[in-house]
C-alpha positions in Angstrom: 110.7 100.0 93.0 107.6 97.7 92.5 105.8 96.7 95.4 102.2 95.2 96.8 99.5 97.1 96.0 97.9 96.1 99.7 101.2 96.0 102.2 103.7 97.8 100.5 106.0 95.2 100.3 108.4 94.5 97.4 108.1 92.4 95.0 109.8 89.7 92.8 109.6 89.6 88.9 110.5 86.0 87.9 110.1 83.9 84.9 108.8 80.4 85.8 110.3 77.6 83.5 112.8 79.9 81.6 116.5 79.5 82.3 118.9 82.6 82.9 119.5 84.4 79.3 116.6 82.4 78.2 113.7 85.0 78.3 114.6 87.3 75.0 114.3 84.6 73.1 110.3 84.0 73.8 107.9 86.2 72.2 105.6 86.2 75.0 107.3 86.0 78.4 104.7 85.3 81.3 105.8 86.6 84.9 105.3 85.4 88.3 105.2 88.5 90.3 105.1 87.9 94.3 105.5 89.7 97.5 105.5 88.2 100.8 102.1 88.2 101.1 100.1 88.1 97.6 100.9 86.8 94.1 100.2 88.6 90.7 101.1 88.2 87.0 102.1 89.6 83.9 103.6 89.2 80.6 105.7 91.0 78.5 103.2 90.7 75.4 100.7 93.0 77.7 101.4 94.2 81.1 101.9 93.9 84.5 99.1 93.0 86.6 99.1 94.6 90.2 95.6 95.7 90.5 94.5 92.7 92.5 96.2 89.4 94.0 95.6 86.2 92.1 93.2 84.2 94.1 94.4 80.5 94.5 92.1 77.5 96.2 92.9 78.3 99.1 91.9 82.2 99.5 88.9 81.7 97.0 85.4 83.6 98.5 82.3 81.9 98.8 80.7 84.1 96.4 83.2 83.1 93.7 82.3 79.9 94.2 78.4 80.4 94.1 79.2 82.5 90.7 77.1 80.7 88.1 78.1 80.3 84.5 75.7 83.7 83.7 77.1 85.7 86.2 81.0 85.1 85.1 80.1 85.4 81.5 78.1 88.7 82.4 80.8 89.8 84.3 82.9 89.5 81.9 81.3 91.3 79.4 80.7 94.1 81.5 83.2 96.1 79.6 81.6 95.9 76.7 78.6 97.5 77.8 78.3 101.4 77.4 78.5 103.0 80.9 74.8 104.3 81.0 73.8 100.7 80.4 75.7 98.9 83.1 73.2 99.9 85.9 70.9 97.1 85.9 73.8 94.3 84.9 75.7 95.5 87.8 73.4 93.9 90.2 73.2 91.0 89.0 77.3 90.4 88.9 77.8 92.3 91.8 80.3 94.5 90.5 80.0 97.9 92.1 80.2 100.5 88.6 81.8 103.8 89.1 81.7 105.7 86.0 84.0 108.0 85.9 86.5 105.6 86.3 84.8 102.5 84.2 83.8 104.9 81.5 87.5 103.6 80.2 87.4 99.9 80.6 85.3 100.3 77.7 87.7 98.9 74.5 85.1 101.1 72.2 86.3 103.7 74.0 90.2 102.5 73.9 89.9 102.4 70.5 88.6 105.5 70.0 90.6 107.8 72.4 93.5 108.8 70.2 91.1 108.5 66.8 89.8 111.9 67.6 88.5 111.4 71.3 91.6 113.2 72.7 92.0 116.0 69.7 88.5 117.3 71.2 90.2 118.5 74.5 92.0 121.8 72.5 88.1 123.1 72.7 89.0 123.3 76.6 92.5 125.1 75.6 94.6 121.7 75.9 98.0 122.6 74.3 98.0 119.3 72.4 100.1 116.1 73.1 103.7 117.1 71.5 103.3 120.6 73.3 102.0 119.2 76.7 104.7 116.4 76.4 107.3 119.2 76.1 106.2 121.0 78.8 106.3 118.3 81.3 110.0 117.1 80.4 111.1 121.0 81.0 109.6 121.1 84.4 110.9 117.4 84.9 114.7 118.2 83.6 116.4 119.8 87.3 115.0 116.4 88.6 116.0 114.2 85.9 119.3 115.7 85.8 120.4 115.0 88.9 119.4 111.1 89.4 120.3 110.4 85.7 121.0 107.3 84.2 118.8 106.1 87.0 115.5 108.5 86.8 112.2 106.7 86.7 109.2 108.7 85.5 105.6 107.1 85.4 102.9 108.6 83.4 99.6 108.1 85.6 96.6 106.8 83.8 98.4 106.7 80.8 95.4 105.1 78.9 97.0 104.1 75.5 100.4 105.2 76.0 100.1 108.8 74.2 102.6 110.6 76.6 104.3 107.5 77.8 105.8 106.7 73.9 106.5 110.7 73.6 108.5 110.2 77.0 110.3 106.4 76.4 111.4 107.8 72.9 112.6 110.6 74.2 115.4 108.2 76.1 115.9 111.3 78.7 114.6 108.8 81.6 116.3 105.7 82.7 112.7 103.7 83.1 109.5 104.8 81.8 105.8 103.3 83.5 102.8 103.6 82.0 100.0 102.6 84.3 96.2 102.9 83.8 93.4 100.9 86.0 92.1 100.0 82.0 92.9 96.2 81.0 91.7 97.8 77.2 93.4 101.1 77.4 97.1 99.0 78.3 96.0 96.6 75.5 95.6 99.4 72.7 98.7 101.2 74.6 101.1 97.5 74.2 99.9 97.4 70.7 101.3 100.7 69.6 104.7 100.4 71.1 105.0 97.2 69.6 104.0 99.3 66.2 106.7 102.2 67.2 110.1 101.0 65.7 112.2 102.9 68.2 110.3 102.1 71.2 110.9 98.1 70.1 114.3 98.8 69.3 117.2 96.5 71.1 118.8 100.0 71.7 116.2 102.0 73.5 118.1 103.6 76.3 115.1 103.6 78.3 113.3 100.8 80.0 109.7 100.7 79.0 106.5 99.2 81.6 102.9 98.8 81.2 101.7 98.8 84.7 97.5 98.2 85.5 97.3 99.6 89.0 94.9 101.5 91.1 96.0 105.6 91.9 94.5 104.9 95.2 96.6 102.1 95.7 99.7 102.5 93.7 101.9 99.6 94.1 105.0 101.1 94.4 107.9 101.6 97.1 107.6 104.6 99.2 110.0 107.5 97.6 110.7 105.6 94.6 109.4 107.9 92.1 111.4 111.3 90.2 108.9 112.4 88.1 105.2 111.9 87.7 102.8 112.9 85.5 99.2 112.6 84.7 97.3 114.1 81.8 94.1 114.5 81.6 93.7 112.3 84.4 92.7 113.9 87.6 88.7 114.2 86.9 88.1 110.5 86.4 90.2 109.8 90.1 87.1 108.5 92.4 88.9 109.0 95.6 91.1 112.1 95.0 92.5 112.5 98.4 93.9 109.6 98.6 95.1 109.3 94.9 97.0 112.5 95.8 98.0 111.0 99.2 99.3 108.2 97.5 100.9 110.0 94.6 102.9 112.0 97.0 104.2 108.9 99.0 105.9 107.4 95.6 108.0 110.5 94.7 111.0 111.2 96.3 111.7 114.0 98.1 112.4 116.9 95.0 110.2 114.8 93.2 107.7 116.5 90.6 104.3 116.0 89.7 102.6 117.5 86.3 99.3 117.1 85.9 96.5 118.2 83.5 93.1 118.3 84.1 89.6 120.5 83.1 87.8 123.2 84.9 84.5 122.3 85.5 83.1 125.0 82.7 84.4 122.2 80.2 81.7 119.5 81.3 78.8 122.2 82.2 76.4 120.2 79.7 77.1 116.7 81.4 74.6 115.3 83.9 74.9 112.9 86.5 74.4 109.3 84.1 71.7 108.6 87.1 70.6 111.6 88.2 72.3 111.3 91.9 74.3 113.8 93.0 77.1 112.2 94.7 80.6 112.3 93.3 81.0 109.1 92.8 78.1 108.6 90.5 79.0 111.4 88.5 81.1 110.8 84.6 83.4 113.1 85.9 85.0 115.3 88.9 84.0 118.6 89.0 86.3 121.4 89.2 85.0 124.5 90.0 88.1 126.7 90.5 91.8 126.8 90.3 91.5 127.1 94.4 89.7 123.6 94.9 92.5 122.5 93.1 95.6 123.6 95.1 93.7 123.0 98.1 93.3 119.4 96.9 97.3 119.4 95.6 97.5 120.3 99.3 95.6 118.1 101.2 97.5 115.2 99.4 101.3 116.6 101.4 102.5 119.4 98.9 103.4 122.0 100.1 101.8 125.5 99.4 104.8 127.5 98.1 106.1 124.2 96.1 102.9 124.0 93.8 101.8 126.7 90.8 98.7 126.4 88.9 98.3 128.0 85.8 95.0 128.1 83.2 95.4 127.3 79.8 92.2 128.6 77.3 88.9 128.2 79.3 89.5 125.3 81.2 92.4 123.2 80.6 94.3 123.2 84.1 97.8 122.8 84.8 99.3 121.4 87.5 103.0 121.4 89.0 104.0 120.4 92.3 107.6 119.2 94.1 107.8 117.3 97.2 
């Protein structure tokens, strides 16, 4: 059901160097992951990397080249930097910063989002994690139902794997993704599976992925998709249209999305970090009303009569939709 982020195209998992029945014995197993046109990688100790290609000599850019030792090591600390400081160090590694989604590159915040960064959200009227988790599966059953053993659910900007355990542990779907844009969201989400007995369990019924993708660009297989859910996700998508475009692609037709996300009430004291008023410099998406929202749900190929919206407290949102 993988595929290439850019064409679409399947791809090939393989193990370089490790013979057939040779893999569960490494503790680390590093893929080779290809399509037709573009090569990525993963391992098995983190996750699998379809965000960008891997650039070889050949298909290098001039500006990596003329990167000086600074810049890369800048660059690479980037993450480390709290968003309202990464500004002026953006122009001098050329990385364009978009903080609503690089607010959670951040490993600070990684390591802080289920220490008390997500229990915050019940002031909004979030149900909780156990409760949300719960209601997703109920709205998912009809679907999973009728493609088990085989149903694949992914849980969209997973950041570190709170629903995504809840939903592998679970064992109701055949394969479970967890994909975030976050290299340290995945990293704190691989750590706590490895932590979770049942989820590292030889008899898991479910098959368990960490996936680092892009929504706008989500590297999977037209119609591939039976369930998808995202929570608390949808206000730090830059491009929504095309997230929503994208998202409907992957699910197969009686597919189901669930999604959570806040009103705009809930971030009424934020400000723009720079004082602009476009979007796309803002922390978060706004919001404003339950209508923006199904017209949004809409513009992305659902269907009007196939998507309810329902308000939970003062501004925790939720969203189903079927294809």
């Amino acid at each position: 059901m993988l595929a290439d982020p850019i064409t679409k195209e399947p791809v090939e998992i393989s193990v370089p160097g490790v013979l057939m029945g040779g893999e569960g014995r490494k503790k680390n197993v590093q893929y080779s992951i290809q399509s037709p046109s573009n090569k990525y990688a993963g391992s098995s100790d983190t996750f699998l990397d379809l965000l960008q290609p891997i650039m070889d000599s050949t298909t290098t850019s001039k500006s990596d080249d003329d990167e000086t030792p600074v810049t890369n090591a800048l660059r690479r600390a980037l993450p480390l930097v709290p968003i309202f400081l990464r500004g002026p160090l953006s122009s001098l590694t050329k990385e364009e910063i978009i903080p609503m989604r690089d607010l959670f590159t951040s490993p600070a915040v990684s390591y802080a989002y289920e220490r008390g960064w997500r229990a915050g959200f019940s002031a909004a009227g979030f149900p909780g994690p156990d409760t949300e988790a719960s209601m997703a599966t109920d709205y998912f059953a009809p679907v999973v139902a009728r493609a088990s053993p085989n149903s694949v659910l992914v849980d969209m900007s997973c950041a570190t794997g709170l629903f995504t355990r809840r939903f592998a542990t679970s064992e109701k779907y055949g394969r479970v993704l967890g994909c975030d844009y976050s290299e340290s969201m995945l990293t704190e989400a691989r750590r706590r599976i490895r932590a979770d007995k049942k989820l590292s369990s030889p008899t898991l019924k479910t098959r368990l992925d960490l996936v680092r993708l892009d929504v706008g660009q989500i590297p999977m297989q037209d119609a591939s998709v039976d369930c998808l859910h995202a929570g608390a996700a949808m206000h730090c998508w830059p491009d929504l249209d095309v997230a929503m475009s994208e998202i409907y692609r992957v699910l197969k037709p009686g597919g189901r999305y669930f999604a959570t996300t806040f009103l705009s009430t809930y971030f009424s004291t934020l400000q723009s970090t720079d004082g602009a008023s476009d979007p796309s410099q803002q922390a978060f998406q706004y919001f404003k009303s339950v209508n923006s929202l199904r017209e949004l749900v809409e513009v992305g190929g659902f269907k009007k009569e196939n998507i309810t919206i329902e308000v939970l407290g003062t501004a925790c949102v939720v969203i189903r939709a079927e294809k």
